[in-house]
Structure formats: structure tokens, C-alpha cells
C-alpha positions in Angstrom: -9.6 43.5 18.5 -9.4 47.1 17.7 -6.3 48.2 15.5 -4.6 49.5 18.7 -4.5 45.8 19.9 -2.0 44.5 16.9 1.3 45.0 16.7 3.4 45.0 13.3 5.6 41.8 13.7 9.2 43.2 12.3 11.2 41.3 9.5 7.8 39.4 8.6 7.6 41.7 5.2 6.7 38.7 2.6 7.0 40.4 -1.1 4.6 38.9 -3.8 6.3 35.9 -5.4 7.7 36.7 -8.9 5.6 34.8 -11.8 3.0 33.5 -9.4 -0.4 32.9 -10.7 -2.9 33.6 -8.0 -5.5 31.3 -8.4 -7.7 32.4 -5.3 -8.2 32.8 -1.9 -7.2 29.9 0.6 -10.1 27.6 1.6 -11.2 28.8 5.1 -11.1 25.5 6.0 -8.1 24.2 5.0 -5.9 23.4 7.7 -2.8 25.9 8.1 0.8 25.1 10.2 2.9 27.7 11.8 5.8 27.8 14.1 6.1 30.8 16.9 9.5 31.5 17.4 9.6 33.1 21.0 12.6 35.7 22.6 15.2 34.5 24.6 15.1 34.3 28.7 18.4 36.2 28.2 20.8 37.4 25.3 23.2 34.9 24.7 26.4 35.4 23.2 28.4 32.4 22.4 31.8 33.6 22.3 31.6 34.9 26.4 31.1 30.5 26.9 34.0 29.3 29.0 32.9 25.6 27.1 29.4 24.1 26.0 26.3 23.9 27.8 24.5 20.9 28.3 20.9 20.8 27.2 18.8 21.6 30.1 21.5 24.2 31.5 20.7 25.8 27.8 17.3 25.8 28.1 16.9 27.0 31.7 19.5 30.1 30.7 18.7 30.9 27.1 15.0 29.0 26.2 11.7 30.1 26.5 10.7 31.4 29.8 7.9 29.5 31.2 5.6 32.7 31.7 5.9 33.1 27.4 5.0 29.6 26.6 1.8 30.0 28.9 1.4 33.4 27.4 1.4 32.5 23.5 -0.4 29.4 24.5 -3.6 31.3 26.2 -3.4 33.9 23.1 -3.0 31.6 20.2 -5.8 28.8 21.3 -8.3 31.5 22.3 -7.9 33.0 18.4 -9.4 29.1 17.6 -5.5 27.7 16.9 -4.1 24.9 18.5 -0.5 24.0 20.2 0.5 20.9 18.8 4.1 20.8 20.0 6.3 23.0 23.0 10.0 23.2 22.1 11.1 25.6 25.5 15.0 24.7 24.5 14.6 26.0 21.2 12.2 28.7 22.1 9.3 27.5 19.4 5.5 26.6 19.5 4.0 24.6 16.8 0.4 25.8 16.5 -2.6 24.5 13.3 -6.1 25.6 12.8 -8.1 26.0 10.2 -7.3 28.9 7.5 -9.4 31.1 8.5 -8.5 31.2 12.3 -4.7 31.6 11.3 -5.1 34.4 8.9 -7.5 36.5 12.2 -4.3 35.7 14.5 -1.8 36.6 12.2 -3.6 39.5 10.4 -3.1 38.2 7.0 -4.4 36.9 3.5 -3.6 33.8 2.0 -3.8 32.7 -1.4 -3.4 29.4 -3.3 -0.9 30.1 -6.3 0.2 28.3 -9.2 4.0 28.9 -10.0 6.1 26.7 -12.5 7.4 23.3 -11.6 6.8 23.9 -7.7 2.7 23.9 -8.7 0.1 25.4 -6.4 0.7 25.9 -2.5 -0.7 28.5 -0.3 1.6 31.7 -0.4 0.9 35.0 1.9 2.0 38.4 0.8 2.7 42.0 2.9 3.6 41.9 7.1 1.9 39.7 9.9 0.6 41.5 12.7 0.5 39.7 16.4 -2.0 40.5 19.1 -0.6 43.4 21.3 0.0 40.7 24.0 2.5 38.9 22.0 4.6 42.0 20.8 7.4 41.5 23.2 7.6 37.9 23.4 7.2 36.8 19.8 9.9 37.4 17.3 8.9 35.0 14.3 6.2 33.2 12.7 7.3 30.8 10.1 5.0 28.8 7.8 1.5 30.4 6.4 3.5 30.3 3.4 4.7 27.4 1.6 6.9 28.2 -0.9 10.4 26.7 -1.8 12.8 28.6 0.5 16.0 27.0 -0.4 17.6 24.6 -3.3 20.5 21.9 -2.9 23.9 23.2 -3.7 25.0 20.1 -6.0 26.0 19.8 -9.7 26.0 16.6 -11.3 29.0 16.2 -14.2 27.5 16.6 -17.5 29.8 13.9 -18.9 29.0 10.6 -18.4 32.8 9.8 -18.5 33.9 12.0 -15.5 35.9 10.0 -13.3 35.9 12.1 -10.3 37.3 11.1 -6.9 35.8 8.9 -4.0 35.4 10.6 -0.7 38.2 8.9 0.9 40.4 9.6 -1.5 39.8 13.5 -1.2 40.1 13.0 2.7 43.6 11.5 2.0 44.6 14.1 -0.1 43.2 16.7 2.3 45.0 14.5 5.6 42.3 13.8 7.3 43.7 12.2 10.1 44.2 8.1 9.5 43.3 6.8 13.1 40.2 7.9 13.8 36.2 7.4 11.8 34.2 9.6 13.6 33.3 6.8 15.9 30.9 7.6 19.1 30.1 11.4 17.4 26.8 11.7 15.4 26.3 14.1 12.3 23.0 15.5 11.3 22.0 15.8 8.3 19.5 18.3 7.1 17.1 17.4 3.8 14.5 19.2 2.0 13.2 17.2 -0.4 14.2 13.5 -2.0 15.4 10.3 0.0 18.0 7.7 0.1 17.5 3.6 -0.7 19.1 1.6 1.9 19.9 -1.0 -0.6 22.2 1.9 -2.3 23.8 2.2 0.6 24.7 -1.0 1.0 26.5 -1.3 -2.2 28.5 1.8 -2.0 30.0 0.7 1.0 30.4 -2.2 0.2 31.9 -1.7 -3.4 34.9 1.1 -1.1 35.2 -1.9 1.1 34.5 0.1 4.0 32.0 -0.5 7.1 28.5 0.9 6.2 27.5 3.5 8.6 24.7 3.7 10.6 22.2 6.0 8.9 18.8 6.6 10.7 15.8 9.1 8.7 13.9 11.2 10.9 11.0 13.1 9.7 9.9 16.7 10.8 7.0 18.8 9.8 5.3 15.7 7.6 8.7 15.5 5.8 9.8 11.5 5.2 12.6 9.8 3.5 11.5 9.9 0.0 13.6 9.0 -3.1 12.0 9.4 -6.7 14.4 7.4 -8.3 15.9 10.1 -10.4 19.8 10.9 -9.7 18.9 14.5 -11.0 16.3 14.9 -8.2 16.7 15.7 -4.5 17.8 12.2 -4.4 21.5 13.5 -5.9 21.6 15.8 -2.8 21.0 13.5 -0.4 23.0 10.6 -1.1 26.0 12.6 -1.8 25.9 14.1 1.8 25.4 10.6 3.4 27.8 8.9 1.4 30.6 11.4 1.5 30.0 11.6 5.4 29.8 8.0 5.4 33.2 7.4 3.7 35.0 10.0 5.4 33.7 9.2 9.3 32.2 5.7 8.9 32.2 5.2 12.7 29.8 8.4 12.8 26.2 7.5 13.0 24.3 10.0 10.9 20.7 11.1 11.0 18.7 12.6 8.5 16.0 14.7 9.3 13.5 15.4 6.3 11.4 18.4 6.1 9.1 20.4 3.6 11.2 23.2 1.4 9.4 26.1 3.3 11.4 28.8 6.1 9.1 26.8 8.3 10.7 23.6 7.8 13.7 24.1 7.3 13.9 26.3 10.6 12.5 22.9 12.7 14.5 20.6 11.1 17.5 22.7 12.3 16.3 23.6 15.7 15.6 20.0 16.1 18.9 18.5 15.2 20.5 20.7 17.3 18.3 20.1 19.9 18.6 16.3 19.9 20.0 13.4 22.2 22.3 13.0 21.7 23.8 16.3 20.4 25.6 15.9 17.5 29.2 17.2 16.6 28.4 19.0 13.2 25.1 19.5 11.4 25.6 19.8 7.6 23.2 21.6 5.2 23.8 21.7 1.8 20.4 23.6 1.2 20.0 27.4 1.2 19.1 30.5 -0.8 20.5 34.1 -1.5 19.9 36.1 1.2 17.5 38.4 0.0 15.5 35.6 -0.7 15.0 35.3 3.0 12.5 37.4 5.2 14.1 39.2 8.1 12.8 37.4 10.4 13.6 33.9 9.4 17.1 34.9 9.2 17.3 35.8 12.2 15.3 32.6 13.0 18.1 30.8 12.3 20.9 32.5 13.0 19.3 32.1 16.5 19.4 28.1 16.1 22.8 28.3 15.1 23.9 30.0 17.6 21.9 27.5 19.7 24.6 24.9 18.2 27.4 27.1 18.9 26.3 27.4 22.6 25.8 23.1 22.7 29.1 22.5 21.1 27.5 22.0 18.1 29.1 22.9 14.3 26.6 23.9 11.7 28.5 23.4 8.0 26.9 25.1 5.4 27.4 25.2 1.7 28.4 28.7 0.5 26.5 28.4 -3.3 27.1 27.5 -6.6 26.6 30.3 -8.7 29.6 32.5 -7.9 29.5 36.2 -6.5 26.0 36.8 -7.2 24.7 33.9 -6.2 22.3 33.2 -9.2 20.7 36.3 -9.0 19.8 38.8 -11.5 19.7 41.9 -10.6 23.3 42.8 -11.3 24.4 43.2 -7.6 26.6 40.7 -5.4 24.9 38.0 -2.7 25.9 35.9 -0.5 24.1 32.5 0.4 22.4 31.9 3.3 22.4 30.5 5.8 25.9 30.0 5.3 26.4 33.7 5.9 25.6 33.6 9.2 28.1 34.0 11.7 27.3 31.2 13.8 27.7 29.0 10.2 31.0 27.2 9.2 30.6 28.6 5.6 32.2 26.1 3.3 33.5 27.4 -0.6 34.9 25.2 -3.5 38.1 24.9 -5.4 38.6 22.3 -8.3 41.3 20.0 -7.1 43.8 18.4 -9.0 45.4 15.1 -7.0 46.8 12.0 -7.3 46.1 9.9 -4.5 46.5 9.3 -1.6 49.0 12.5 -0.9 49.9 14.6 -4.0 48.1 17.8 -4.5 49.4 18.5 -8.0 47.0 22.1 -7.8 44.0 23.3 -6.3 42.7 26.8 -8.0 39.2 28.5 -7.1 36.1 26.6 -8.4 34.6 28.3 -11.3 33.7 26.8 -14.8 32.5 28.3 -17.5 28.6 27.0 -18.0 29.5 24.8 -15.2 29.2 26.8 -12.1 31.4 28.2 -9.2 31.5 29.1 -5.8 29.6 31.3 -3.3 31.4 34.3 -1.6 31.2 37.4 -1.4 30.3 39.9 1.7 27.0 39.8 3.6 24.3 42.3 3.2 22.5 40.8 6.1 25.1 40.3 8.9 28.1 42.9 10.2 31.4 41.4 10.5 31.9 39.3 13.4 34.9 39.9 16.1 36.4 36.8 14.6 36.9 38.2 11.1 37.7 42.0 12.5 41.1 41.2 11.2 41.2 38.9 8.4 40.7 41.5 5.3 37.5 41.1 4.4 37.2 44.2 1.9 34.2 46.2 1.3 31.2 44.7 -0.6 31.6 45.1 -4.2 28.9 47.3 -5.8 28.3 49.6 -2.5 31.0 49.1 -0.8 29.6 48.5 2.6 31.1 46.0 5.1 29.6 42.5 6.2 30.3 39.2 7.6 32.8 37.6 5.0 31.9 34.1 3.2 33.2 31.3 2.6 35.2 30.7 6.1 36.5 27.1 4.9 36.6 25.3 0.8 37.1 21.9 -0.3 36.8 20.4 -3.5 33.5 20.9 -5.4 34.2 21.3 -9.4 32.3 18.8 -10.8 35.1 18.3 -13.3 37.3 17.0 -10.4 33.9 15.6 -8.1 32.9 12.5 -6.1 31.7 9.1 -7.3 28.9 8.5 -5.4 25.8 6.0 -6.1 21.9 7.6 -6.7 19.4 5.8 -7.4 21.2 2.7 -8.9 23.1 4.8 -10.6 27.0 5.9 -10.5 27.5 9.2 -10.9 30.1 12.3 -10.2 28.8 15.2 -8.3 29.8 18.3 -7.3 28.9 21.6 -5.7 29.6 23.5 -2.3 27.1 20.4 -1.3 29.6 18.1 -0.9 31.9 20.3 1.0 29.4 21.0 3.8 29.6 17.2 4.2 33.3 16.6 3.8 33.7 19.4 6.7 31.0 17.9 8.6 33.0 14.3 8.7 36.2 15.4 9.2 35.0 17.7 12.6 33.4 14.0 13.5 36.6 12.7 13.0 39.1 15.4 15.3 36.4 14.9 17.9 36.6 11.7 18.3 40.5 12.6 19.4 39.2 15.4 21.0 36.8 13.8 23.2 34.4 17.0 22.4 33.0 18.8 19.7 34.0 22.5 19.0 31.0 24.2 18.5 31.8 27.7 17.3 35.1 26.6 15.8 35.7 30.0 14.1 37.1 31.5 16.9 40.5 28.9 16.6 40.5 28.8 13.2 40.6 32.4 12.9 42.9 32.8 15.8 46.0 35.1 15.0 44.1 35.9 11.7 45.9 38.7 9.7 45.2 40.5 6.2 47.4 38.0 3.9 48.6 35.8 6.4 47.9 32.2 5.8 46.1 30.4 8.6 47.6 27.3 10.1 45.8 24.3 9.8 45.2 25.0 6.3 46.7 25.0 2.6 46.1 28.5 1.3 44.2 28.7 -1.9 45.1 31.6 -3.9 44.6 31.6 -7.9 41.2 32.2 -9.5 38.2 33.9 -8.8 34.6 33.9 -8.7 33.2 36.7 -10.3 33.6 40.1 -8.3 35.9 38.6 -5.8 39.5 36.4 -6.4 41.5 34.1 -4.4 44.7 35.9 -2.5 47.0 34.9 -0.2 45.4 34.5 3.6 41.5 35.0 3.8 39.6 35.8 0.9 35.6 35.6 -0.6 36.2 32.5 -2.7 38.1 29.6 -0.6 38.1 31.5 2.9 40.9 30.2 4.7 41.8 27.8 2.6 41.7 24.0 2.4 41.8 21.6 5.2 45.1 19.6 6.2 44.1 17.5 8.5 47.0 16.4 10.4 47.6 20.7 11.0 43.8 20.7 12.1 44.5 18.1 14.6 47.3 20.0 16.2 45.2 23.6 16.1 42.1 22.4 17.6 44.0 20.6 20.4 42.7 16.7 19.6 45.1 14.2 21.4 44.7 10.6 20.2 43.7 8.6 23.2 
């Protein structure tokens, strides 16, 4: 093709990673994955739904138009690729071919690199161009590029003599309503990286003398349930999720879907969850990365498959971070997490919560430690404010003072100090982190839809109803001492607890679940 035939694909910018050792071009016959994320047949905006759509009524309004598939498909196998998978709901094309064929269609270079403990992958640096054909109809391509995107938002104690809380016992303090387990709702799961033991399972239900739930692995992308037997792995990530979902909505089934630590990935595993029959009531990720980590375009990637949930009545929790107002960077400047800045995300913060089960709340303060953590907030540099938080207060991002979507929307407990006893690996441990907030969240939406009789899929918008600068929210116990770094807990919304903390038996009554 002459250089009038390629297009610049926008957002695709991929910087050079930091500390890499480049240790050579990519053999031109090593086999290369990408997914092709394709536009919508039609903008969709999720707040306009009257209620959620099923599956093929999503697909036929807001999926891939048929005329695209056919398009990308013609375009991408004559450049020597092939289509190995057609997702028209979710609007993606999984395509392989050799290196060499990838890098023509995508106008790129790629290099195998050494860097640190994540050893040598293929890694792709500068923009990706599409063929002129494809400028209009493709808005992503994900993979080429395989480093880590994300890392698990949980903190084990580092005293062996933490006693920590089981996860029924914080849903008691937080009033998770007592007659209902999540039964006929399922929760997804997202991994990227480690694996559970059923035999742990078994155990830890068994030992809380309550009904092991049914908990299925599903693998995406290559990615398989697989634990390394070390409670400081992936492993710790994993089996805290399960097991606090498990406790708190035992009557849930859960699946897990494992997938490789690229934007590639963790995009499908998403898109796939959501996609799935049957649609689940809440996916939880306790993964994610600051969000200038993240290229354009996968952001938007996945905003787009959140708002996919939204649309299927479909709640995506996501841990806010664990590294307070800056998110673990080091540049000096402020960042929010993502993807629980997105707007179509149910951004979950941490407090450290003091209790004495099953109902006394002796105090709950802002999770932040010294040494040991604390949590994500702050004010997006990636998303505007959305209509729902127009009113709640969010101030100006510290540093430049520029607005954005506001983070956390919801807390629960994460200080390690004050976390859950779960079982990794053989081993009994208390763990922490916005991690196991996304899950608590996650169980207890299982739980008011089973009263319900439906999910809530973009849930903000009743949460936030009413919403005012200081005004506490009902359905929730306001959180207002302590502070994160640049941004402190006050009374009504604010960029370390959100809203607050959950009372469940007020959450029942706001989101309209009648026990049958």
C-alpha cells in the first residue's frame, strides 16, 4: 500500500517501556495474537435505557454491524492474518498470524525485551496504523504487545498474628441483608494471573460452616486456573475474591475467567463475562493500573465493555488502588486507578474498620497506613464528570486543578490491620486491599438481586440520586475522618470512601428489592 492507504489508528500511542532491555527484533515467524475492537452500530448511552437489554436485542442495536465484520474480515485475512473468533455482541475479532504479517497490517515493529521479574515478551513501541479501509470501522487493536497491564489490589498483613475478620462477619457488621445468599444470580470473576485449589475451597467452607459455592474456572486467551502454591503470588488475589464472594453470597455461582496480564486480555476476559449466558449480576475485578499506564485506546476499550454491562444489567466492581492519591506513581502528580475510573465502573475505596461482631461499628476512619498502604481516589485525568456526580462535590484535581469523573463511588473495609481470614495455598492468612472490596460489593449486589428479582446494572444513578455537596447518601454510613494523601474524608461524597460504606438493610430499601 502506498502511505496514503494507512490511517493513524488514534489512542494506539504505545511509549517505550521504562527499564526494558531490547534484546532484538521479534522472530518473523513467531506467531502474534490481536483483538480488533470494531465501532458501534449506534452510540449507546446507558443512562436514556428504560431497563436492560437482553443479549441479542444488545447486539442487533449496539454490536458490530454485519457489513464491518465482513469488512475487517476480507482486509485482515488478505494481509496473511487469520480470524480465529467473531464476538458481533461485543464488537471484537480475534485475528493470529505469523509476526511478520501482523506487524505489515498493523504498521509496526516488534521487539522481544527483557524487563525485571516479568522476563522477556514481545513489546511494540510508537502508533499502529490500519489500512485506509478500516479507518472508520476500527477503534482498537489490543495485543502485539504483551506486557503486564495491570497488578492485583491486595496486601497481605505483615504479621503473622493479625486476626482480621471473616467475610461474613464484615457483611454483618455492614447489614448485609440476612435472608438472602445470592442464590440464582452469578458473579464473575476476572483473574490475571495465579489460580485457586479446589481442595482449599473445600476447607474454608467447610471450617465457616457454610455451603461451599459453586465455583467454575474459565479460561480466555490461553489463560487457565493456575495456582503456584505461594500465598504471596497471584494465588492471594484470587482466593480472596472467591472466598469473600463465597461467604458473603454462597447461593451465588461464581465463574472465574483467567486471562494473560496484557490490555489484550484483560479486555476479552471482560467483554466475555459480560457477554456470557447467563449474564451475571456483578463482575468484580480487583486488577488494574494507574491510568496513564493505559493507552487511549484501551481505555476506551473498556469503558466501552463496561458500558456493555451497564446496558445488560450488569455491575462491574472495581477496586480503586492501594497506594493512596497517586496511585504508586512517581512523578509527583495525583492518579486515579483504572479501570475503576470509569464511569460505567462501581469504584470501590477502603476504610480500616473497627467492629465487634455481628453489629457494633465501634469506628471506621479512611484506610491509610503508614508503610502499609491506603486507598485509591482522587479525580480522573482520563474521564469528565459524569451527569451522575454533577452534584456530589467532586473538587478540582489537585495539582492542576482540572475537573474529572470522581473515585471511589463506594468503600468497604480493606486495612490489612483490620482484614479478612481467608485460606491460600494451605495456608491461613489476613488480607487486605481495595481487592477485597470489589468482591464484598460484588456479593452483596448478588445478594439485593436475588430480592430484587433483577440486577441493577448502572447502579450509580440510585445511589447517587438526590446527591448533594455534604449531604450523606442514604443507603450508606458516611465515612468522614482520614485521608489519603492529597484528598480527605468529609461529610457526603468525597475521593477516599466515596459515598460511604454499605448498610445493607438501607440498600435494600433504596434499590427497591422486595423479599419474595
Amino acid at each position: 500500500m502506498t502511505e496514503s492507504q494507512w490511517v493513524s489508528l488514534s489512542g494506539s500511542l504505545r511509549p517505550a517501556l521504562a527499564e526494558a532491555e531490547v534484546l532484538g527484533p521479534l522472530d518473523a515467524d513467531a506467531t502474534v495474537t490481536a483483538t480488533v475492537v470494531l465501532r458501534r452500530r449506534a452510540d449507546l448511552d446507558v443512562a436514556a435505557l428504560s431497563e436492560p437489554l437482553a443479549p441479542a436485542d444488545f447486539a442487533e442495536q449496539y454490536g458490530a454491524a454485519a457489513d464491518d465484520l465482513d469488512l475487517v474480515r476480507t482486509v485482515l485475512t488478505d494481509a496473511g492474518l487469520t480470524v480465529t473468533e467473531e464476538h458481533p455482541g461485543s464488537r471484537r475479532v480475534s485475528v493470529r498470524g505469523p509476526a511478520r504479517a501482523m506487524t505489515a497490517a498493523f504498521q509496526t515493529e516488534l521487539n522481544r525485551v527483557r524487563h525485571g521479574e516479568h522476563g522477556e515478551f514481545a513489546a511494540r513501541t510508537g502508533e499502529l496504523e490500519l489500512p485506509s479501509a478500516l479507518g472508520d470501522v476500527v477503534v482498537a487493536v489490543l495485543g502485539l504487545d504483551e506486557r503486564p497491564q495491570a497488578r492485583a489490589q491486595f496486601r497481605l498483613h505483615k504479621e503473622a498474628a493479625a486476626q482480621g475478620y471473616s467475610p461474613d462477619q464484615v457483611g454483618q457488621l455492614y447489614g448485609f441483608p440476612a435472608d438472602a445468599d445470592g442464590s440464582g444470580q452469578t458473579v464473575a470473576v476476572i483473574e490475571l494471573g495465579g489460580g485457586y485449589k479446589p481442595e482449599d475451597l473445600k476447607k474454608y467452607f467447610a471450617d465457616l460452616k457454610i455451603t461451599e459455592p459453586k465455583v467454575t474456572a474459565a479460561g480466555v486467551d490461553g489463560g487457565k486456573n493456575a495456582p503456584t502454591g505461594d500465598p504471596n503470588s497471584a494465588d492471594g488475589e484470587v482466593l480472596l475474591d472467591v472466598e469473600v464472594i463465597g461467604a458473603l453470597a454462597p447461593g451465588a455461582a461464581q465463574i472465574v475467567y483467567f486471562a494473560p496480564n496484557t490490555d489484550q486480555g484483560f479486555l476479552d476476559a471482560v467483554s466475555t463475562a459480560v457477554h456470557a449466558t447467563p449474564t451475571p449480576v456483578a463482575v468484580s475485578i480487583s486488577w488494574g493500573q494507574s491510568e496513564d499506564q493505559w493507552t487511549p485506546q484501551a481505555r476506551s476499550a473498556m469503558d466501552q465493555a463496561f458500558a456493555d454491562a451497564a446496558a445488560l444489567g450488569v455491575t462491574v466492581c472495581c477496586a480503586s488502588g492501594d497506594n493512596g492519591s497517586t496511585d504508586g506513581q512517581n512523578d509527583g502528580a495525583q492518579h486515579c486507578d483504572f479501570p475503576a475510573s470509569s464511569p460505567h465502573a462501581l469504584a470501590c475505596g477502603g476504610t480500616k474498620l473497627d467492629g465487634t461482631p455481628p453489629s457494633t461499628v465501634n469506628s471506621e476512619v479512611v484506610w491509610s497506613t503508614s508503610g502499609g498502604g491506603a486507598t485509591g481516589g482522587g479525580v480522573s485525568d482520563a474521564f469528565p464528570v459524569p451527569d451522575y456526580q454533577q452534584a456530589a462535590g467532586v473538587p478540582a484535581r489537585a495539582g492542576d486543578g482540572k475537573p474529572g469523573r470522581g473515585v471511589p463511588d463506594v468503600a468497604g473495609n480493606a486495612d490489612p490491620a483490620t482484614g479478612y481470614q481467608v485460606l491460600v495455598d494451605g495456608q491461613q492468612i489476613v488480607v487486605g486491599g481495595t481487592s477485597a472490596v470489589s468482591p464484598l460489593w460484588s456479593a452483596l449486589l448478588a445478594r439485593l438481586a436475588q430480592l430484587a428479582g433483577h440486577g441493577f446494572g448502572l447502579v450509580h444513578s440510585k445511589l447517587y440520586a438526590g446527591v448533594g455537596t455534604g449531604k450523606a447518601q442514604p443507603g450508606f454510613r458516611d465515612i468522614t475522618e482520614g485521608g489519603n494523601g492529597a484528598y480527605s474524608a468529609a461529610a457526603g461524597w468525597d475521593a477516599c470512601t466515596g459515598l460511604g460504606v454499605p448498610d445493607g438493610a438501607a440498600l435494600h430499601e433504596l434499590l427497591g428489592a422486595k423479599a419474595s
